[in-house]
C-alpha positions in Angstrom: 4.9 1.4 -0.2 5.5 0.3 3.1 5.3 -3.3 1.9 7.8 -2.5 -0.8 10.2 -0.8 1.6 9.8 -4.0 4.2 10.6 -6.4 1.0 14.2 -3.9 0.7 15.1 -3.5 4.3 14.8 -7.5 4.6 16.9 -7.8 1.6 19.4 -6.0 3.2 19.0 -7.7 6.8 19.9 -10.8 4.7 23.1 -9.9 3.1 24.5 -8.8 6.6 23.1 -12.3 7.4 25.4 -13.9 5.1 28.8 -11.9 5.6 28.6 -12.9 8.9 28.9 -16.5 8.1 32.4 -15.6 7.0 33.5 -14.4 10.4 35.2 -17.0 12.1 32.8 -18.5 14.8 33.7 -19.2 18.4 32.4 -22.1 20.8 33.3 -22.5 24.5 31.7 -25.9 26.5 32.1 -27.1 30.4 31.5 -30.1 31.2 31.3 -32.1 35.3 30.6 -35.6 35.9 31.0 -38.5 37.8 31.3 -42.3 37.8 28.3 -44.1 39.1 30.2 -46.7 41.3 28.2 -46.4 44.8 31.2 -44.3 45.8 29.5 -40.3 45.8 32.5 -38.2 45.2 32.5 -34.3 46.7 33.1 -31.4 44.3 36.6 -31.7 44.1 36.8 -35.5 42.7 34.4 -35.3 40.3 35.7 -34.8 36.6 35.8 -31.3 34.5 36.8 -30.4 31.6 36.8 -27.0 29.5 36.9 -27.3 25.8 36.9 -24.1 23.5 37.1 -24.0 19.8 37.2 -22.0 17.2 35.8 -22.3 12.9 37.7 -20.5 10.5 35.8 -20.6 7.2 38.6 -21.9 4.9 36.3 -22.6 1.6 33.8 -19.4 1.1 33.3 -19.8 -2.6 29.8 -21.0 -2.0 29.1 -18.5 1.1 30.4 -15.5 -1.2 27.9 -17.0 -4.0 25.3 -16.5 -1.8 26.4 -12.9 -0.3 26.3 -12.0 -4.3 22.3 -13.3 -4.4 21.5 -11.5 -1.6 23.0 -8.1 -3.0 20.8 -9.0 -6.4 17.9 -9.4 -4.5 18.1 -6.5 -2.7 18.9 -4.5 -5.7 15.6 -6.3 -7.2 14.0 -4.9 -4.0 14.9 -1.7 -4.6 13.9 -1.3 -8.0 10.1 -2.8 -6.9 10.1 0.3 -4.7 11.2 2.7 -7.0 8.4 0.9 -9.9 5.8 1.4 -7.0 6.8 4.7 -5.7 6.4 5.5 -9.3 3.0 4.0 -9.9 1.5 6.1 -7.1 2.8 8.8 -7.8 1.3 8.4 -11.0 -1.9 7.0 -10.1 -2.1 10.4 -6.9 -1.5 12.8 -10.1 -4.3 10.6 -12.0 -6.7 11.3 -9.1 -5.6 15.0 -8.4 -6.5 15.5 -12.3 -10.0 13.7 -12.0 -10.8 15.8 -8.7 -10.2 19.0 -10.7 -12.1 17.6 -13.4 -15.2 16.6 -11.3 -15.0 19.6 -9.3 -15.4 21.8 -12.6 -18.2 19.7 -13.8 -20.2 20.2 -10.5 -19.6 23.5 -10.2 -20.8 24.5 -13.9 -23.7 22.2 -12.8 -24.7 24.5 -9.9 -24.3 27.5 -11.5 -25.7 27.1 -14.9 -27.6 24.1 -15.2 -29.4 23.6 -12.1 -31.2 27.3 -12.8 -32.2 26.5 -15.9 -33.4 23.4 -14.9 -35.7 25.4 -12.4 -36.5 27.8 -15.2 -37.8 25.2 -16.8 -39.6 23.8 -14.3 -41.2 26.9 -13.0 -42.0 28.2 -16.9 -43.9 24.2 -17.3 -45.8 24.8 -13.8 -47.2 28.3 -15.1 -48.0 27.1 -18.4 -50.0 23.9 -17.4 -51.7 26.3 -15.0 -52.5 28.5 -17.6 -53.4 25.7 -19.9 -51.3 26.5 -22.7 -49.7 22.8 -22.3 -52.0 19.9 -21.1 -50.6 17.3 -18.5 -48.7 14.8 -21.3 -46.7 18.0 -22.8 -45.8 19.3 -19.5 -44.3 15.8 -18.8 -42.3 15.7 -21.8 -40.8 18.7 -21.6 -40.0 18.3 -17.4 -38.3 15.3 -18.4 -35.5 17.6 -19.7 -35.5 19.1 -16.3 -35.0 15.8 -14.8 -32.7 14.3 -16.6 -30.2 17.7 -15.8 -30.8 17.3 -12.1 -29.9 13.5 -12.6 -26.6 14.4 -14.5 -26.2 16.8 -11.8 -26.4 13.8 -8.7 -24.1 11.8 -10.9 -21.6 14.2 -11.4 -21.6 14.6 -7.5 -21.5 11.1 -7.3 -18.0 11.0 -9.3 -16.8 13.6 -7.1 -17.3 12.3 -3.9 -15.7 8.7 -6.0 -12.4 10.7 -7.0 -12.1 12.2 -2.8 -12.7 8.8 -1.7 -9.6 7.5 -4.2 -7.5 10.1 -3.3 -7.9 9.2 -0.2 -7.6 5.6 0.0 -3.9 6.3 -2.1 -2.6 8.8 0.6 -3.5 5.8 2.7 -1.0 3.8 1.0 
């Protein structure tokens, strides 16, 4: 954004730029000197002169053109920083929605599914103690277990992924 809002206040530096190429511009010059005949001359016998001027633009067609640019490229400008302003403001309401989302998700995760993936875990244990399930049963059936504390660790990842975005736009 800042970017954006640089690109606009330049534009507008520039067309104050050009209007002031129509005012009329005004020059002032001194000038001392002397003759190099072997003969050194004191202040008073030296030669001066004063010479002031002063341009009047007369043809502006062109300088006008050019004033008429700058206003279209600052309009440009702006519209850039309206399209951006926009596009994070859309992209912050994108990342606000996918926080809620992944907050949701993790939160069911801790209270639903994490306990029944230590039900599971604990009911496998007591069983393969007891001997109801031998070793290669009780690994199929803990992969279940697994597999909900990996969704679990992913769906924290995607959290901590959609803070980390939000972030980085409220940077911008």
């Amino acid at each position: 954004m800042r970017f954006h809002q640089q690109g606009e206040q330049l534009a507008k530096s520039s067309i104050k730029v050009e209007q002031s190429k129509l005012l009329p511009e005004l020059s002032l010059g001194y000038q001392n000197m002397s003759l190099q005949d072997g003969i050194r001359y004191d202040l008073g016998s030296r030669f001066h002169s004063v010479q002031l001027g002063v341009g009047i633009p007369i043809f502006s067609g062109a300088q006008n053109a050019r004033i008429k640019s700058a206003r279209a490229q600052q309009e440009v400008a702006a519209v850039e920083t309206g399209y951006a302003r926009k596009q994070l403001q859309a992209e912050m309401e994108d990342g606000l929605q996918q926080l809620k989302k992944n907050k949701e998700i993790v939160h069911d995760f801790e209270e639903n599914a994490l306990k029944n993936a230590r039900d599971i875990t604990g009911t496998l244990n007591k069983q393969l103690q007891k001997g109801e399930i031998n070793y290669l049963e009780w690994t199929l059936l803990n992969q279940q277990a697994l597999t909900l504390r990996m969704d679990y660790l992913t769906a924290v990842s995607n959290l901590n992924n959609s803070i980390i975005q939000l972030n980085y736009l409220l940077s911008k």
